[in-house]
C-alpha positions in Angstrom: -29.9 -27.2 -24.4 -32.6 -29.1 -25.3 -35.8 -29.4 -23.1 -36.3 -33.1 -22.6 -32.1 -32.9 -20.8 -32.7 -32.3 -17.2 -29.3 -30.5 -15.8 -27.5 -31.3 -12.7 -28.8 -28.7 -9.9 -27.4 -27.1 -7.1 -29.0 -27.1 -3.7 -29.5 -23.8 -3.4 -31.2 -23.5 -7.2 -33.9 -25.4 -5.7 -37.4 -24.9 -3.5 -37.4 -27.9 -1.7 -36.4 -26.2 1.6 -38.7 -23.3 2.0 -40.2 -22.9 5.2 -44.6 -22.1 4.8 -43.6 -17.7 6.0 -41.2 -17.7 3.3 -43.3 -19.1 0.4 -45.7 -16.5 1.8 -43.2 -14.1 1.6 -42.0 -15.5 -1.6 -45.7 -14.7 -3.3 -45.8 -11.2 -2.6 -42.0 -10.8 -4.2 -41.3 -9.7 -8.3 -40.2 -12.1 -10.6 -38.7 -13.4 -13.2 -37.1 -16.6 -15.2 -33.5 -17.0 -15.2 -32.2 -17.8 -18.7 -32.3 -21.7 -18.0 -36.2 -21.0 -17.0 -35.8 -21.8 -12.8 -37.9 -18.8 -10.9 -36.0 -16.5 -9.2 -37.5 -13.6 -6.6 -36.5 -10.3 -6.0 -36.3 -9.5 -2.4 -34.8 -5.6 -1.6 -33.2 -5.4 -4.8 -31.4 -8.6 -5.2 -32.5 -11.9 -7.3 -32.6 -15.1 -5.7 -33.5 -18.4 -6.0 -36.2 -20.0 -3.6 -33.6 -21.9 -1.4 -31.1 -18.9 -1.5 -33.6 -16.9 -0.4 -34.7 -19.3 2.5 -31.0 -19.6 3.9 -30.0 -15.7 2.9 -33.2 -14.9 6.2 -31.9 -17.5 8.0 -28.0 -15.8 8.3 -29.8 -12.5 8.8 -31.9 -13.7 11.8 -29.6 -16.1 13.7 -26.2 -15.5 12.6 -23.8 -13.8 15.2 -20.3 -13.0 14.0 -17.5 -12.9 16.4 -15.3 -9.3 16.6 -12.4 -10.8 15.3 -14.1 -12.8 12.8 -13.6 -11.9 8.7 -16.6 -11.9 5.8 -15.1 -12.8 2.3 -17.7 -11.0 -0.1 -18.3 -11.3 -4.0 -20.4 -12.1 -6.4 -20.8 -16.0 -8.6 -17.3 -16.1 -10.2 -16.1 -12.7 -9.5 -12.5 -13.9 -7.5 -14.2 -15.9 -4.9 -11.7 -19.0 -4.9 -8.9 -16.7 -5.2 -9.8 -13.8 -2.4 -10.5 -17.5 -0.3 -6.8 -18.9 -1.2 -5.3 -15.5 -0.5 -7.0 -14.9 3.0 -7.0 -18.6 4.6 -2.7 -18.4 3.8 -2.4 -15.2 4.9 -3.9 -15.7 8.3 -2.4 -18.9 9.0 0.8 -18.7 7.2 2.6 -18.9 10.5 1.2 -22.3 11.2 2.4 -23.8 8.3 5.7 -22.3 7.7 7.9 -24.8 8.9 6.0 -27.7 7.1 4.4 -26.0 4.2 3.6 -29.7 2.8 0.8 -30.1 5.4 -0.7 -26.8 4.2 -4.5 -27.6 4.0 -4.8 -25.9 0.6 -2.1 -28.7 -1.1 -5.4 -31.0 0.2 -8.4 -29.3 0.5 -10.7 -27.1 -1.7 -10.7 -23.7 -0.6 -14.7 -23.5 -0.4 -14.0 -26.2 2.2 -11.8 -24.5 4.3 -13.8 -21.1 4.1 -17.3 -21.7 4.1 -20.6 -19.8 2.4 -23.0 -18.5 5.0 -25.7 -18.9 2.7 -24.8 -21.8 0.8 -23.6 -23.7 3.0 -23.6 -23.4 6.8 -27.5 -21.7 6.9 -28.6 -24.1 4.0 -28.7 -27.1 6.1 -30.1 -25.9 9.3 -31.3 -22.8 10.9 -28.6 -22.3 13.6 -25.6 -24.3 12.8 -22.9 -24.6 15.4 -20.4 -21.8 14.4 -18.3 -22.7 18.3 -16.6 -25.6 16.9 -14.9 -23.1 14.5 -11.8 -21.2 15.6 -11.3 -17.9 16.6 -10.9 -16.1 14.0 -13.5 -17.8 11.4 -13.4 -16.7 8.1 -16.9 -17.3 6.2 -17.9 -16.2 3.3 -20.7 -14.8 1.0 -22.6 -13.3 -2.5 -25.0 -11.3 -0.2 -25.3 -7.2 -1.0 -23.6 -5.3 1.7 -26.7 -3.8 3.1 -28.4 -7.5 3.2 -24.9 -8.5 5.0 -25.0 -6.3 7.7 -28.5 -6.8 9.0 -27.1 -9.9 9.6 -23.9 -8.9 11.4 -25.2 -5.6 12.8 -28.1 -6.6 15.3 -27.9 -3.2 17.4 -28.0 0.5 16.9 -24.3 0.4 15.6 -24.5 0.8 11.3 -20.9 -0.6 10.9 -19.9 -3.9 11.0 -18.0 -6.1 13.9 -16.7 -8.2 11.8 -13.8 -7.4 8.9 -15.3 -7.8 5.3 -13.0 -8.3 2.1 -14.6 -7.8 -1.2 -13.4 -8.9 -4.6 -14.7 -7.1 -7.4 -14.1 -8.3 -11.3 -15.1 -6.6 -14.8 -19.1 -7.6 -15.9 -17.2 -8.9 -19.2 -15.0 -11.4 -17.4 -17.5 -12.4 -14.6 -20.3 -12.7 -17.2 -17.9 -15.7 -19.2 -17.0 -16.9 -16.3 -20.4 -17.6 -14.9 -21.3 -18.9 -18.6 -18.5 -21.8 -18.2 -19.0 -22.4 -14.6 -23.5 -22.8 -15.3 -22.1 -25.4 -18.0 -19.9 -27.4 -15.8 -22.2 -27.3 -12.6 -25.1 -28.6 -14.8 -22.6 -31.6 -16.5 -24.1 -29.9 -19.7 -23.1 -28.3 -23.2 -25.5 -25.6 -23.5 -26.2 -23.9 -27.2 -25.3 -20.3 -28.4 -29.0 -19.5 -28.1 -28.7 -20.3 -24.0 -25.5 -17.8 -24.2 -27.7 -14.7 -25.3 -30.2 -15.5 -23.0 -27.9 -15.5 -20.1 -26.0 -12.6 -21.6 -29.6 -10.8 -21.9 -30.4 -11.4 -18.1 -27.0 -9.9 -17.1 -27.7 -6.6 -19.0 -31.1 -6.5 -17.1 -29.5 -7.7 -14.0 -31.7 -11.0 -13.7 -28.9 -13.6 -12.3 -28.7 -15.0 -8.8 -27.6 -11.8 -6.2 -28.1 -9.9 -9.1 -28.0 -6.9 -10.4 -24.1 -6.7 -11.0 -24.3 -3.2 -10.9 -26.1 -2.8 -7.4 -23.5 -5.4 -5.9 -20.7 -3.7 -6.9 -21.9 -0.9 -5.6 -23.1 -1.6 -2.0 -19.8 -2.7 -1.2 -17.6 -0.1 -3.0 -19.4 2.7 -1.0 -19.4 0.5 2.4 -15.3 0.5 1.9 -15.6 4.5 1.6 -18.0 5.0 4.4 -15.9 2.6 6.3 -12.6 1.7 5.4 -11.7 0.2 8.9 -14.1 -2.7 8.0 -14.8 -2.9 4.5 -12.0 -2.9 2.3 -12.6 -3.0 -2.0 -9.9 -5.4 -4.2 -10.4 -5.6 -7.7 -9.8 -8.7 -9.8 -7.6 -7.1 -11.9 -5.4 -5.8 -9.6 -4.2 -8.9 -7.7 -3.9 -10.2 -10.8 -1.6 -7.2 -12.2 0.4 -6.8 -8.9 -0.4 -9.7 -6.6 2.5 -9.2 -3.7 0.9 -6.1 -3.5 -2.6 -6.8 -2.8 -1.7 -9.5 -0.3 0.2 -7.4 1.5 -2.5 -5.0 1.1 -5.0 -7.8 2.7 -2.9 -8.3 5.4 -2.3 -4.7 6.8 -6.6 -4.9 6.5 -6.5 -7.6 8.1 -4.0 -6.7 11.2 -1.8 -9.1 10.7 0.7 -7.1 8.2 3.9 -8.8 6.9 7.1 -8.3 9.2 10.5 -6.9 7.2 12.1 -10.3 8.0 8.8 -12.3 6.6 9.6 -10.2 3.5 12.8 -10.7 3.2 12.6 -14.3 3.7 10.0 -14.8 0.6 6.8 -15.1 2.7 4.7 -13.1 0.4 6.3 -14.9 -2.5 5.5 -18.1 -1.2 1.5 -17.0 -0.6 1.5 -15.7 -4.1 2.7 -19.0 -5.5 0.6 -21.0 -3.2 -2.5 -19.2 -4.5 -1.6 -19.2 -7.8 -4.8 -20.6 -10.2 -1.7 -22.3 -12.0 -1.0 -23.8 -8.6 -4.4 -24.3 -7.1 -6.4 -26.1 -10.3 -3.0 -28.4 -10.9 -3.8 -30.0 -7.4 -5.5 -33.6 -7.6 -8.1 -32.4 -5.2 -9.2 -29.5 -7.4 -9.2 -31.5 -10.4 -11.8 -35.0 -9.3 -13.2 -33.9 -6.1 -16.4 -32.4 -4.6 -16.7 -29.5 -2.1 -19.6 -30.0 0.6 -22.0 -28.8 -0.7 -22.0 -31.4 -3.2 -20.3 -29.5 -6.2 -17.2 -30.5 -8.2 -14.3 -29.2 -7.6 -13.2 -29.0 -11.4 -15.6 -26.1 -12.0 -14.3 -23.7 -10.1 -11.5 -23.5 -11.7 -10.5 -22.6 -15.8 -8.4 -19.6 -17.1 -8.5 -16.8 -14.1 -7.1 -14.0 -17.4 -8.3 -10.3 -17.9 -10.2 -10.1 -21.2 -11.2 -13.6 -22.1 -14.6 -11.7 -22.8 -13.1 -11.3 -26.5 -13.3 -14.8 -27.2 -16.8 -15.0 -26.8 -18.8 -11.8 -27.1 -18.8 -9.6 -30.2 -18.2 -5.7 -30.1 -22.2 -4.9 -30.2 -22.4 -7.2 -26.5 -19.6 -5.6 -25.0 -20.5 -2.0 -26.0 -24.2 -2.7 -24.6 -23.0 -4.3 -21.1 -20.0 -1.6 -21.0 -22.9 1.6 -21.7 -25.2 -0.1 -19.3 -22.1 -0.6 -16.2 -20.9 3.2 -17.0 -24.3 4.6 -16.8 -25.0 2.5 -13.3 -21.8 3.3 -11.6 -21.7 7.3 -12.6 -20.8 9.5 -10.3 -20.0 7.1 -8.3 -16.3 7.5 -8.5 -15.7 3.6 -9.1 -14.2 2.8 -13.0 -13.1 -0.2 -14.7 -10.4 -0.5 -17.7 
C-alpha cells in the first residue's frame, strides 16, 4: 500500500475518543506499530488500539450482565459471524418456526442482531441503555477471558453470571482471514510486502486482542475450570459436524433440542439457515452496512479449513505452527 493512500478506518482503530485518565494511562502502557503503522497499547497482556482500549474500561466499569444473559467470545475473524448466526437461531427458533420468512437473519446482519460490547454498545457512550434489550441479551466480544470477567464479575464470586460461548479457529485460517477482511475494511489492495508484515506481527502476537496464543488460552482453561459457564467450540468442528455442535450449544445453553424438534428437521433447518453459503448469498450481507458503520460484504468470503495453503509458503506455516505448539504445551488444547 502505498503511503500517500489513506485507508478507510474503523471507529475503534482510532484515538479520537479517549477520555484525559486513559491517555494517562495510555502513556505509561508498552507499545508497538501494527503492520499498517496505527499505535496499538498493551494493557495486561492484550494489544489494543486507543479507542478499543477506551471502550474495553468502560464495559469493565459499568457493564452489568443479567443471569440469564449469554457472552459470544472470539477473536477478529475466528467464527464470530457464524457462533452469532448459530446462537441468535437457536434461542429464538421457536419464535420463528411457523413463519421462518420473517426470521431476522433473512434481513439483518448478524453483528446487528448480536451486538459487540466493546465495539459497539461501550464505544458510543459510557453507560448505554442495555433495558430496552430483552431478556435474555446476547452480546458479544474479542476481550480475553480474564479482562471479560472483571467486567461481569463485580463481587467476591470468580465465575461468571452470565453463559459465555467461545469460538476458537486454527492461527493459519484466522491469520488469512484477518489479511482479507484488513483489505476489505480499508476499501484497499494492499502489496505482498504488507502481508509479511502482518504475518510477522501475528508470530509476535502484535494484532488487536492479541496475542493469539494468550486468547485462546484464557478461554480454553475458563471452559475447564468452569464448564457450567464457559463452554470451548472449535472452528473446525462446527464446520466438520455442524448438527452436532448446535445441538451441543443448545444443551449449554438450556434450551436443548426436544426428540420431536429433531425429528421434525429443526436442527437441519438452523444448520442451513446459518450456513456461510446461506448467510453471504442474502442481499443484506452482500451491499449493506452494520452499525457501526462497516460493510457487510467483509465479513463474509470462503469460511474453509486450510485456505492457509493458498497464501503462505511451508517456511510461514512451520514458524507460526512451532511458535502455537510451544505456547499451548501442556496445556492439553491441540489443533490438526
Amino acid at each position: 500500500m502505498e503511503a500517500s493512500q489513506e485507508p478507510h478506518l474503523p471507529n475503534y482503530m482510532k484515538d479520537d475518543n479517549v477520555s484525559q485518565e486513559t491517555k494517562n494511562l495510555i502513556s505509561s502502557l508498552p507499545s508497538d506499530k501494527d503492520f499498517m503503522g496505527y499505535s496499538l497499547y498493551n494493557y495486561k497482556g492484550c494489544w489494543y488500539y486507543p479507542n478499543t482500549l477506551q471502550a474495553v474500561l468502560d464495559v469493565q466499569e459499568h457493564f452489568q450482565p443479567r443471569k440469564k444473559d449469554i457472552n459470544l467470545a472470539s477473536l477478529p475473524k475466528g467464527g464470530t459471524t457464524w457462533l452469532k448466526s448459530i446462537v441468535f437461531s437457536v434461542l429464538h427458533r421457536e419464535k420463528y418456526r411457523e413463519n421462518p420468512e420473517t426470521h431476522p437473519l433473512l434481513s439483518q446482519n448478524p453483528h446487528d442482531l448480536v451486538p459487540f460490547l466493546e465495539i459497539e454498545l461501550y464505544a458510543g457512550s459510557q453507560t448505554p441503555d442495555l433495558t430496552k434489550f430483552p431478556s435474555p441479551m446476547i452480546f458479544s466480544t474479542h476481550m480475553h477471558l480474564k479482562t471479560l470477567l472483571e467486567a461481569t464479575t463485580k463481587s467476591s464470586s470468580s465465575s461468571s453470571p452470565c453463559k459465555i460461548v467461545y469460538v476458537c479457529r486454527g492461527i493459519k485460517d484466522t491469520f488469512v482471514s484477518a489479511w482479507h477482511y484488513r483489505n476489505k475494511l480499508h476499501r484497499t489492495e494492499m502489496d505482498q510486502a504488507s502481508f509479511e508484515l502482518m504475518f510477522d506481527a501475528y508470530c509476535r502476537g502484535v494484532h488487536l486482542y492479541g496475542p493469539y496464543w494468550e486468547h485462546v488460552l484464557s478461554y480454553w482453561k475458563g471452559s475447564l475450570e468452569d464448564e457450567e459457564h464457559v463452554l470451548f467450540m472449535k472452528y473446525e468442528e462446527i464446520i466438520e459436524d455442524p448438527h452436532l455442535q448446535v445441538q451441543r450449544q443448545a444443551e449449554f445453553l438450556n434450551c436443548p433440542f426436544t426428540k420431536e424438534e429433531e425429528e421434525s428437521g429443526s436442527v437441519e433447518e438452523i444448520v442451513n439457515l446459518c450456513s456461510l453459503r446461506n448467510l453471504s448469498s442474502l442481499e443484506i450481507n452482500k451491499n449493506g452496512t452494520i452499525r457501526v458503520g462497516v460493510d457487510t460484504n467483509v465479513f463474509f468470503r470462503k469460511g474453509e479449513i486450510g485456505d492457509w495453503k493458498n497464501h503462505l509458503t511451508l517456511q510461514m506455516a512451520k514458524t507460526i505452527d512451532e511458535i502455537v505448539e510451544s505456547r499451548l504445551r501442556g496445556s492439553g488444547l491441540i489443533f490438526q
